[in-house]
C-alpha positions as CSV (number, residue, x, y, z in Angstrom):
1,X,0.0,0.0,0.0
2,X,2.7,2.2,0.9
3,X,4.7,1.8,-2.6
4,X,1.5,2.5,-4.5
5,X,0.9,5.9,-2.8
6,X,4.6,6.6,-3.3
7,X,4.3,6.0,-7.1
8,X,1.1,8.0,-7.0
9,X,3.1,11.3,-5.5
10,X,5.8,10.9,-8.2
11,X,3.3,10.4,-11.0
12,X,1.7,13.5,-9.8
13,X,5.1,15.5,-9.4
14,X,6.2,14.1,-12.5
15,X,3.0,15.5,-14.5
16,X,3.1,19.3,-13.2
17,X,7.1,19.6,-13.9
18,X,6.5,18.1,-17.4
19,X,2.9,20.4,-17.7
20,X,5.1,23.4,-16.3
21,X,8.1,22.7,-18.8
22,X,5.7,22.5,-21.6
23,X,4.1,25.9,-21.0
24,X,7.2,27.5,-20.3
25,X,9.2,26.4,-23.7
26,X,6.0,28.0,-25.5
27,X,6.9,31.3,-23.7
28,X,3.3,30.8,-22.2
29,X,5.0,30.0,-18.6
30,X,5.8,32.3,-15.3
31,X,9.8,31.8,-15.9
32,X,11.4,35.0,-14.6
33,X,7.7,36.0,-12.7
34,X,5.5,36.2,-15.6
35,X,2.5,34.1,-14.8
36,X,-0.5,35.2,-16.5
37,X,-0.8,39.0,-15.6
38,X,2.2,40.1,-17.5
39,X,2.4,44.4,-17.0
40,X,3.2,45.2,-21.0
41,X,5.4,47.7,-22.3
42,X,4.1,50.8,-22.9
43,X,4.0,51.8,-26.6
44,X,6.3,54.6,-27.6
45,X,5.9,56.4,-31.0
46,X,8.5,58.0,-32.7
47,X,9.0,60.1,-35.9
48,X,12.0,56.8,-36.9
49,X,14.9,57.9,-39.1
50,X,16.8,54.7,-38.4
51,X,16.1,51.1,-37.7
52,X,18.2,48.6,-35.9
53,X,17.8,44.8,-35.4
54,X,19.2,42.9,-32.2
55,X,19.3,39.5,-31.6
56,X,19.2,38.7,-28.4
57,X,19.7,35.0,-26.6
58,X,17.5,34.3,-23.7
59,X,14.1,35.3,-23.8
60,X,11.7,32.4,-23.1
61,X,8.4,34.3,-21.9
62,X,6.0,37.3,-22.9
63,X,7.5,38.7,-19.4
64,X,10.8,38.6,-20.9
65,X,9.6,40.2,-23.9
66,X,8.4,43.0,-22.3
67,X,11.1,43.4,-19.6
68,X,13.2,43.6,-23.5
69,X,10.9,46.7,-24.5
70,X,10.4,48.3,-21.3
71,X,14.6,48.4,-20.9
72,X,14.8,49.8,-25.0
73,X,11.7,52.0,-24.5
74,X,14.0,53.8,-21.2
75,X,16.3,54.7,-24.1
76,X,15.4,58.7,-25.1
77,X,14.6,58.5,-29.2
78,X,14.0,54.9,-28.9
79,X,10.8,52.7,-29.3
80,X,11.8,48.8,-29.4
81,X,9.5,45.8,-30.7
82,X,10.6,42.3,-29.4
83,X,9.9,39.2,-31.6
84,X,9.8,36.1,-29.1
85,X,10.1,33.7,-31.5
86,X,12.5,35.5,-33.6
87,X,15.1,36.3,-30.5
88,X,15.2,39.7,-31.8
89,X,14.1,42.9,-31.3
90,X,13.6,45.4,-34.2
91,X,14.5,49.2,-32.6
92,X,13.3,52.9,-34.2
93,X,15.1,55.2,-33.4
94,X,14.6,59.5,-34.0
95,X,18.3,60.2,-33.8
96,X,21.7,57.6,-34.2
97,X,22.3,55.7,-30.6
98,X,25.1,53.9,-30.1
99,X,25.3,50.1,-29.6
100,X,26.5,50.4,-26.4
101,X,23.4,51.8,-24.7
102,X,21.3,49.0,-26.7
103,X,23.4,46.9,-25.5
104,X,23.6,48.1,-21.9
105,X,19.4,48.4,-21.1
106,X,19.3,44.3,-23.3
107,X,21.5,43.5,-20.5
108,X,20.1,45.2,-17.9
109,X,17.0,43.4,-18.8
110,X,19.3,40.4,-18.2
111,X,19.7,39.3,-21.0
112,X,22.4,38.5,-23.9
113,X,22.7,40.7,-26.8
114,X,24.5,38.4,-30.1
115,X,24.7,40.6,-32.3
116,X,23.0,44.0,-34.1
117,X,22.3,44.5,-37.8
């Protein structure tokens, strides 16, 4: 008797870590305190003169997507649109900004930039 409720608990744990995984690899999960309330960047609009692409390694969540946007959208001139599937975020910008500080707010997002084009 004692086995079969022991296999019961680890059939039960084992169903909610692989239910959890699931959601969480469709970026539907709470990784990084998403959950199901996720606050959403705010929209910025800007008159854009220049357009940047970064790819960024990482992101596994709407939350993350938006922690990605919020950072960029800090950025004066700026107004960032993050593609979760994509890894990348396409940037508008009203005036040149230097990699650096696109870098810097990815990364204070905590998150890895690869590369911009």
């Amino acid at each position: 008797m004692a086995t079969a409720i022991i296999v019961a608990i680890l059939i039960i744990a084992c169903y909610l870590g692989l239910r959890s995984s699931v959601k969480h690899f469709k970026g539907q999960g709470g990784c990084c305190g998403g959950g199901d309330s996720v606050p959403k960047a705010k929209k910025k609009k800007i008159k854009a003169v220049n357009r940047k692409v970064i790819l960024i390694e990482g992101m596994h969540c709407d939350n993350c997507k938006n922690s990605v946007e919020r950072k960029i959208n800090e950025i004066e001139g700026a107004s960032a649109k993050v593609n979760l599937k994509k890894k990348q975020a396409l940037v508008e910008m009203d005036r040149e900004i230097p990699d650096e500080m696109l870098i810097q707010a990815v990364e204070d997002a905590g998150f890895e930039v690869v590369r911009i084009e």
